[in-house]
C-alpha positions, 0 to 999 in steps of 0.5 A, spaced: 305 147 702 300 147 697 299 154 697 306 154 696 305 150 690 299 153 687 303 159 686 309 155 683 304 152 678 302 160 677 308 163 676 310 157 670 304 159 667 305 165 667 312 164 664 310 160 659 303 165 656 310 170 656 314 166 651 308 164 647 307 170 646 314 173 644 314 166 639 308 169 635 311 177 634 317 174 632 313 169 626 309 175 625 315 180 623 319 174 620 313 171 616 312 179 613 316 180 607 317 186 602 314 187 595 319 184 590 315 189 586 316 196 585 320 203 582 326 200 587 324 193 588 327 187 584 322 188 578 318 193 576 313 194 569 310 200 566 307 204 560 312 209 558 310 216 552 316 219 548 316 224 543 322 227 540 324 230 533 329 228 527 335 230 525 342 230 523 349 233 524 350 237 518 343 238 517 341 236 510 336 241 506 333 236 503 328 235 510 324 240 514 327 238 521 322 242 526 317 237 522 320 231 521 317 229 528 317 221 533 312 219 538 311 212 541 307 208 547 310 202 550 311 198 556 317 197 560 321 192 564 326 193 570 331 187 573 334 190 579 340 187 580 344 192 584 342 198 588 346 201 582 344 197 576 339 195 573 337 191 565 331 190 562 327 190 556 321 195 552 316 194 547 312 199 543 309 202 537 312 208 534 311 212 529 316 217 525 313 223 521 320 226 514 318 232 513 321 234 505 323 241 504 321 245 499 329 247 497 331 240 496 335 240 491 335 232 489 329 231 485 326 225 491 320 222 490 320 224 484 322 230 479 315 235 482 315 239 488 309 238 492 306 242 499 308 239 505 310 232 503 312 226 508 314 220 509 311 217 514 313 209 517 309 206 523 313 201 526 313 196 532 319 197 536 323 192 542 329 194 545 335 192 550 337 196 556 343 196 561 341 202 566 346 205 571 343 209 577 347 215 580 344 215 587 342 211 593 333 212 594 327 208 597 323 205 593 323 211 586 326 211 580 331 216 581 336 219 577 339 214 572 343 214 566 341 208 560 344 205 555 340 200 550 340 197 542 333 195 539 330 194 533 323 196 529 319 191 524 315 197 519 307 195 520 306 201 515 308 206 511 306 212 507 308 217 502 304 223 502 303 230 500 298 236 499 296 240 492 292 246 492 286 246 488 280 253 486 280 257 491 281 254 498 281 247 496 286 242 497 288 235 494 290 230 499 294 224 496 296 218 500 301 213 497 300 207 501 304 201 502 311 205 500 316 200 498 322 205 498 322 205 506 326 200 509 321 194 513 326 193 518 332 196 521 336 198 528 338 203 532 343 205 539 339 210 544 341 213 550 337 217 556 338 221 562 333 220 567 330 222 574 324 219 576 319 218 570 322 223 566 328 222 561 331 226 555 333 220 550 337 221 544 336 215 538 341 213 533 339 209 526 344 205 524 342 202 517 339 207 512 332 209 512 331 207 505 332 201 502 339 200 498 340 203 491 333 207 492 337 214 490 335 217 495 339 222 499 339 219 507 333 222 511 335 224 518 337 219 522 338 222 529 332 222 533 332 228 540 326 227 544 323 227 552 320 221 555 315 221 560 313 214 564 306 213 568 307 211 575 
């Protein structure tokens, strides 16, 4: 009889280690969450590079547009908030290069025609973004289409150009602090992407120049790539 109840007392023991031990591998899986952040997770950030050219339909002869030229860097934000839709907002520093052309026709900036002369404006630029993703994926990007609206604040503008001198001389002239160029302004944009790479094409809606400048409109299409890092 005791040997009977030794062994009862064993096997509820036994029993009992085995259901302990089954209790802890489920808090375990239980207690293992999964990131909320990532390239497909509910939030994602990253510093992005775009580089593109401006123009316009027709061309205008007034502006050079193989070096009429944009780059920028900045930092992105994604809001996942489906598998197929995603928002979130950018932040970046730009800089746009209007090359004038030697055949304008219009006498801007002023009656003299100069070597390589440009209009540069330095801007921090922030914008809005509906993204909709074209394909279910792990945790990537993937393919995806983007529209957006954003607005820029000028820190910096600037009218330059060249003048040759004696032999190989050359004169730089800088005209800082251009009061021609319009401070602020807004744009609509759009971007065709797979993974972090993106083609992006930009249109300003206000003109480059401040009202009543005179000035034929520079270009106000801006065609470029960008390139995300991560």
């Amino acid at each position: 009889m005791k040997n009977f109840t030794l062994i009862l007392i064993l096997l509820a023991a036994m029993n009992l280690a085995q259901a302990q031990t089954e209790i802890l591998q489920i808090d375990v899986d239980t207690d293992s969450t999964e990131s909320q952040f990532g390239a497909n997770r509910r939030h994602f950030i990253h510093t992005f590079m775009s580089l593109g050219l401006h123009t316009q339909i027709p061309v205008s002869g007034n502006y050079n547009f193989p070096r009429s030229t944009y780059s920028s860097f900045g930092v992105l934000y994604k809001l996942k908030l489906s598998d197929y839709f995603s928002t979130g907002v950018t932040l970046s520093m730009e800089s746009s290069n209007i090359r004038l052309s030697k055949d304008r026709v219009l006498p801007f900036p002023d009656t003299v025609k100069h070597n390589k002369e440009t209009l540069q404006q330095f801007a921090l630029s922030g914008s809005y973004y509906l993204r909709i993703n074209m394909e279910k994926r792990g945790n990537s990007i993937g393919k995806y289409f983007e529209l957006g609206i954003g607005g820029l604040l000028q820190t910096g503008a600037n009218y330059q150009y060249e003048e040759p001198l004696q032999g190989k001389e050359i004169m730089e002239v800088k005209i800082r602090h251009y009061r021609l160029i319009r401070s602020s302004n807004w744009y609509l944009y759009s971007a065709l992407g797979v993974n972090n790479f993106a083609i992006i094409a930009r249109y300003r809606m206000q003109s480059f120049f401040i009202d009543n400048s005179g000035f034929p409109e520079a270009p106000p299409i801006m065609l470029g790539f960008s390139w995300g890092f991560f």
